[in-house]
C-alpha positions as a Markdown table, in Angstrom:
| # | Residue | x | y | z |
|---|---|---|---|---|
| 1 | Unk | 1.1 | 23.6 | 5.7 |
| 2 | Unk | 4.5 | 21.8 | 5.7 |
| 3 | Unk | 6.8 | 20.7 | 2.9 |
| 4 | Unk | 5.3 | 17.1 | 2.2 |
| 5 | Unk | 1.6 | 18.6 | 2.3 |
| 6 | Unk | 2.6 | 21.1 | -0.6 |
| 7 | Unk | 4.6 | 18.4 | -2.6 |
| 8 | Unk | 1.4 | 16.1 | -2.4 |
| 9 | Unk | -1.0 | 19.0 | -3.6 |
| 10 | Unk | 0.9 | 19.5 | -6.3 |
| 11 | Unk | 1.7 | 15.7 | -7.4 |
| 12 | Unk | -2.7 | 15.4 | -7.4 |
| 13 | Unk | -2.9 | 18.6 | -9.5 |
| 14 | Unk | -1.8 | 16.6 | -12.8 |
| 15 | Unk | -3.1 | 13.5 | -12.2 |
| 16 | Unk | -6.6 | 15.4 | -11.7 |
| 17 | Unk | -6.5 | 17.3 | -14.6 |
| 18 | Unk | -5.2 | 14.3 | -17.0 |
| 19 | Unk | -8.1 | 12.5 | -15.6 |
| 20 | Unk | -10.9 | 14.7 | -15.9 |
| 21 | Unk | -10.1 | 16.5 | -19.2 |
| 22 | Unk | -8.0 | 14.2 | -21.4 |
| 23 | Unk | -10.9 | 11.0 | -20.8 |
| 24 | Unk | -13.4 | 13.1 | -22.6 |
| 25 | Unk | -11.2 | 13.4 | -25.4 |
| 26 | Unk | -11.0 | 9.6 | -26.4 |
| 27 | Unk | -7.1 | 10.1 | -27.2 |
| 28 | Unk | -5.5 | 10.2 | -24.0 |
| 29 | Unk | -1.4 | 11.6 | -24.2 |
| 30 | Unk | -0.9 | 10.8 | -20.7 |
| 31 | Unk | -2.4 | 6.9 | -20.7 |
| 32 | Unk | -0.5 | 6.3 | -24.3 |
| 33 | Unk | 3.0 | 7.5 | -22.7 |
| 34 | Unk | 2.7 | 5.4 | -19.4 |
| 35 | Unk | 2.2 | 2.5 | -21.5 |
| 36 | Unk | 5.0 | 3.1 | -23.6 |
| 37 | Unk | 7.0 | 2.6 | -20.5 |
| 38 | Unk | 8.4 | -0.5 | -20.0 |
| 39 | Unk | 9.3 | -1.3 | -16.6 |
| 40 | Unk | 9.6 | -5.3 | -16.7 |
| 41 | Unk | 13.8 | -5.0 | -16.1 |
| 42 | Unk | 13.8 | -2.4 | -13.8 |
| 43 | Unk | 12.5 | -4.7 | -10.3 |
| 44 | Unk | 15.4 | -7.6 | -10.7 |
| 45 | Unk | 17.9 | -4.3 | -11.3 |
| 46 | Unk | 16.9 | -2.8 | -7.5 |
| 47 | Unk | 16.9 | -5.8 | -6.2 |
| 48 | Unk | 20.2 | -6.3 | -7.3 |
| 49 | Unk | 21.1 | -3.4 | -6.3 |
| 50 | Unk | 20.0 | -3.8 | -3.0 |
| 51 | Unk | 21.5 | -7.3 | -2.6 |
| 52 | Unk | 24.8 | -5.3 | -3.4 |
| 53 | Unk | 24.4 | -2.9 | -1.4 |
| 54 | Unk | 23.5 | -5.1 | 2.0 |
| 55 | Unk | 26.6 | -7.3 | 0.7 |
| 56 | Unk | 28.8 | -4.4 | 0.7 |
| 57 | Unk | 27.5 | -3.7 | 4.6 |
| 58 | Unk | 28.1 | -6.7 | 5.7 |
| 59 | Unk | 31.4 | -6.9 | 4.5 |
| 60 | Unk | 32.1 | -4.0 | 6.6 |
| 61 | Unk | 30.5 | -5.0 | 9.5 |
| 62 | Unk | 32.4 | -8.5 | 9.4 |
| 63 | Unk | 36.0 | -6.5 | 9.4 |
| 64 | Unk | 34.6 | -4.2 | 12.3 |
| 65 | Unk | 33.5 | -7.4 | 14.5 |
| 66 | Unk | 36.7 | -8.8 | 13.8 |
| 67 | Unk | 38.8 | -5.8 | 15.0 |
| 68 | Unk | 36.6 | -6.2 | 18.1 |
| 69 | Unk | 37.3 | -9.8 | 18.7 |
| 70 | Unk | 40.8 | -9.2 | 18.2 |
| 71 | Unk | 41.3 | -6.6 | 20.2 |
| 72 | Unk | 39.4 | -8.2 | 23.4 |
| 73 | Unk | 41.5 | -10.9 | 22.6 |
């Protein structure tokens, strides 16, 4: 068994037992604390980051393209 077939046994094992045992119960911990989490500002915050992030790369890539043309110049 490798590495990622352990780490996805044990991310089921929760989600198992806070299915099966805290439904019964009508008062469910793990439901009331995911949707306590508010998670509307967190996608325009990656993709922010990620428009930064491919900014920054290109910026690079420009000055490297230009030593190129310069020096076959």
């Amino acid at each position: 068994m490798n590495f990622r077939q352990k780490m996805a046994r044990l991310a089921l094992i929760p989600a198992a037992v806070a299915a099966t045992g805290a439904h019964a119960a009508g008062n469910d911990p793990f439901t009331a604390a995911l949707t306590s989490i508010d998670l509307t500002n967190v996608a325009p915050a990656v993709a922010a980051l990620g428009i930064l992030i491919i900014g920054i790369v290109m910026a690079f890539k420009g000055i490297d393209l230009g030593k190129r043309a310069v020096k076959k110049a």
